[in-house]
N, C-alpha and C positions, 0 to 999 in steps of 0.2 A: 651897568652893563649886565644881559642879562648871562647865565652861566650857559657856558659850552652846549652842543645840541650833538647828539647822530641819530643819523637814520638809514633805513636797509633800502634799498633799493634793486627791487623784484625783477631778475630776466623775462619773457615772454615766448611765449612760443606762438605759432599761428594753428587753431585749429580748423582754419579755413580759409584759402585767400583766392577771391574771384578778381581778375582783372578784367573788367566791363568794358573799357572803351577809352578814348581821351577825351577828356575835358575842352574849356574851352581856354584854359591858363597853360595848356599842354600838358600838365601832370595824366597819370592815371588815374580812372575812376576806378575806386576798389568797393568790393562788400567783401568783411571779416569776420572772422569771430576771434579773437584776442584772447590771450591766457594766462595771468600771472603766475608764475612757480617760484619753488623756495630755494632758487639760484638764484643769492644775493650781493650784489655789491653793498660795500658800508661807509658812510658818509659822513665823518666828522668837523663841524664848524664849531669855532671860537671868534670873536669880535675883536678887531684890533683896534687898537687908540690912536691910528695915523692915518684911518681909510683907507688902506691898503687892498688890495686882493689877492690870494695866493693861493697856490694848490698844489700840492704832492701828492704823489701817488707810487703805491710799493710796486707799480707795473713799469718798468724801466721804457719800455716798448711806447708805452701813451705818454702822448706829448701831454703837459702839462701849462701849454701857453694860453694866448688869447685865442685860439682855435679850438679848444677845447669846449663840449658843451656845460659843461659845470661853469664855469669861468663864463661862460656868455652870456649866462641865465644871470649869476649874479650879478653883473653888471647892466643887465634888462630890468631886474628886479628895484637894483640900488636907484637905475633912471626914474621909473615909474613909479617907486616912490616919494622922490624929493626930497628926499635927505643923502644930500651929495657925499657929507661926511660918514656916511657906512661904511665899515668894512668887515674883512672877513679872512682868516686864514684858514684852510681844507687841506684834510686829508683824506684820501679815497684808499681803500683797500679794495681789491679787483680781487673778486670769483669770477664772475661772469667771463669769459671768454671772450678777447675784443675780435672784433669784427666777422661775428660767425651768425647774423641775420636772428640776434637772441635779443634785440634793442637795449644792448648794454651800454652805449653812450646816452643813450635816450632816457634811460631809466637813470644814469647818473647825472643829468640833466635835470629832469624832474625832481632828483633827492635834494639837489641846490637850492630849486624855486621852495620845496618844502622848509628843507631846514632854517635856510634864511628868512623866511618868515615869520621862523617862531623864536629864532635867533634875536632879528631885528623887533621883534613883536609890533609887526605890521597887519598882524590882522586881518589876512587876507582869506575869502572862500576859498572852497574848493573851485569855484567855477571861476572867478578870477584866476586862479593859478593855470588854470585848465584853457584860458584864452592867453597867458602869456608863453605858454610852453606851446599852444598851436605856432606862434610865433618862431619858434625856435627850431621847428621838428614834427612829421609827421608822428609819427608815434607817441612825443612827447605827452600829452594828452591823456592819451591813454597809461601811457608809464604814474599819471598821477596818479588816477582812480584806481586802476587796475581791475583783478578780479575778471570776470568771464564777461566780456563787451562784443555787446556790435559795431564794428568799426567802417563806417563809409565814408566819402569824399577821397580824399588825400588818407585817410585814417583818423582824421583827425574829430568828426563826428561821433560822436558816441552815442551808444542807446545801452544803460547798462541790462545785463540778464542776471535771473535766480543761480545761484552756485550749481553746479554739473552735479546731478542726483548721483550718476555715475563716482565713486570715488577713487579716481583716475593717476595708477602710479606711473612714472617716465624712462622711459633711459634715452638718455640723452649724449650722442657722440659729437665729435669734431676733431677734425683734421689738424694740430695746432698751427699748419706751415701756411693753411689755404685759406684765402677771404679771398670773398667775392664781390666784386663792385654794386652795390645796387642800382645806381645808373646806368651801368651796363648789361645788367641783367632785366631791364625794363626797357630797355633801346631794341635789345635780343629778342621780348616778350612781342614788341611790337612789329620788327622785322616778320619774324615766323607767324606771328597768329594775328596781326593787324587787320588782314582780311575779315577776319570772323567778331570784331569789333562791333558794337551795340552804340548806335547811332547816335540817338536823341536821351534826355533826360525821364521821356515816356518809358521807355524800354530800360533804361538803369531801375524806375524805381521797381518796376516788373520785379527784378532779379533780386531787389533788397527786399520787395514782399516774398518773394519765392525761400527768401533764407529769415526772416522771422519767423517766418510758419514753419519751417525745419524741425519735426517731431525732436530729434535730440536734443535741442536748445531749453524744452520746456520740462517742468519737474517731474512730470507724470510718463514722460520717456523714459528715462533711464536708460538707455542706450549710448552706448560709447562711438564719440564722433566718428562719421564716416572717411573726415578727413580728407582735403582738396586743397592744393596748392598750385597754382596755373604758373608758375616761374620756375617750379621743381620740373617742369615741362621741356623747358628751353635749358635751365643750368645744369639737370643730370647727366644728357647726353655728353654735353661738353668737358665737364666736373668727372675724373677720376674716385676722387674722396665719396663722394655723394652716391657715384652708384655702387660703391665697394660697402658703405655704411648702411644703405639701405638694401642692401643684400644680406649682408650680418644681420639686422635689425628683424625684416621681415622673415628671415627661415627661426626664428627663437621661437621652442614653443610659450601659447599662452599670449604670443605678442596679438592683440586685436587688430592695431592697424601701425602702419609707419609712413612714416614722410618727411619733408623737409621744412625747415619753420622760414620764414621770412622768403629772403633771396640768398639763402645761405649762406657756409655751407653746413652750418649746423643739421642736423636730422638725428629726429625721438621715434619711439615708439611706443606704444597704450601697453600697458596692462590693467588688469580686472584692480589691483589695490597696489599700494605702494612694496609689502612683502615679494609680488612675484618682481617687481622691475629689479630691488635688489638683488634677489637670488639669479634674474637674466645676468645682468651686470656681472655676479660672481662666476659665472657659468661662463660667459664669453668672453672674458679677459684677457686670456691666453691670444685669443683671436684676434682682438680689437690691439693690443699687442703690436701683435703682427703687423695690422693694417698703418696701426704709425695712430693710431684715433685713440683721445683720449672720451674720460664716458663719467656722468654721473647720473646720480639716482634721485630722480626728484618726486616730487607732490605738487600737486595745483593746492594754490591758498588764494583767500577772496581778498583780497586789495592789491594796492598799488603800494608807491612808497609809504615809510611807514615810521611814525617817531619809536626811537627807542627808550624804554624806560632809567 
């Protein structure tokens, strides 16, 4: 048996999310730009000698059953391998903030398909791990790679990009009381702005050429994302936390841009290097305080999950 495994697994932010149209599966057609940061959850697997599966976690709040994405994977993983007698007992230690549109289930998803691999010494690619976690999870996918991606279809397409020339620090709030459904905030999407929906597969890939070619995406920009999220549309109005966070956010000096990540109700905002998001953070505490919003101070880093040494 091979010796115990952990691995970090990376929150994400969106630094751009177009809602294009519906599919023909009903889902939404997206074009994104995805972004690993160094809000990490941590993943510990050990092998047990009865095939077991199990998981804890020091977040009293996250069920820890067969609904759990961690617990899904492995059990996708143990299928698809053929060796029925695998097992695995996990602990997850949670940073990530659950259900704040930062793909913290997704990303601990992901660290299971990882760890268990190397755990089991299955041998599996990247891109094998990257069609079993599509299975699993939009996002999941991307939670593997990580790092700065193009995400289209469901999300679950990838075209990875060069590192942000720009070197891009965060502050990052949330509400701890407020999550937002993502179903419902895509049912919302669709209600309000349905009309203005993009037909045909012609006209989607229009709009994914239109955001390849996207000056900031390439080395020689250097430009700090302009930032677009078409859900932050529909959920701010509604969402309290969201317009109070992204009012804080955008009056800091130095802030480049702010917005909301996912379906939230998480929302960051750019600074020029990781020094000034800390010194904002220091600066609006008092505030953020007030608001009930807790905050951290992050960095973009190039990958996805990630074994630890």
């Amino acid at each position: 048996m091979t010796a115990p495994v952990c691995v970090t697994a990376p929150a994400k932010i969106n630094l751009h999310l177009e809602v294009l149209g519906l599919r023909a599966d009903g889902f939404h057609e997206l074009a994104m730009v995805m972004q690993s940061i160094d809000l990490q959850d941590q993943l510990h697997c050990e092998n047990t000698s009865d095939g077991s599966i199990s998981l804890r976690c020091d977040a009293s709040e996250l069920s820890c059953g067969e609904d759990n994405l961690i617990v899904r994977a492995a059990r996708l993983l143990r299928e698809r391998s053929g060796f029925s007698e695998l097992g695995a007992r996990m602990h997850l230690k949670k940073h990530i903030p659950i259900g704040a549109g930062l793909a913290g289930g997704s990303s601990d998803g992901a660290a299971a398909l990882v760890a268990l691999n190397e755990l089991w010494g299955l041998g599996l690619d990247a891109s094998q791990l990257e069609r079993f976690a599509a299975e699993l999870g939009s996002d999941m996918p991307f939670c593997v790679a990580g790092g700065t991606q193009l995400c289209f279809g469901r999300g679950e397409r990838l075209e990875p990009l060069p590192p942000l020339e720009a070197q891009l620090g965060i502050l990052l709030v949330k509400d701890p009381d407020v999550r937002v459904s993502t179903p419902w905030a895509y049912s919302e999407c669709r209600r309000q702005r349905g009309s203005t929906y993009l037909q045909d597969e012609a006209a989607f890939e229009a709009r994914r050429e239109a955001l390849r070619a996207a000056q900031w995406l390439h080395p020689l920009g250097g430009e700090a994302p302009p930032l677009r999220n078409d859900l932050q549309t529909v959920v701010e109005p509604l969402t309290p936390s969201v317009r109070d966070a992204l009012q804080c956010l955008a009056s800091l000096p130095n802030c480049l841009q702010a917005a909301m990540s996912g379906s939230g109700p998480s929302c960051f905002a750019l600074f020029h290097n990781r020094g000034e998001a800390d010194r904002a953070k220091d600066q609006v505490q008092t505030q953020l305080d007030q608001l009930g919003l807790r905050s951290w101070s992050c960095s973009l880093i190039p990958h996805g999950v990630k074994l630890m040494a």
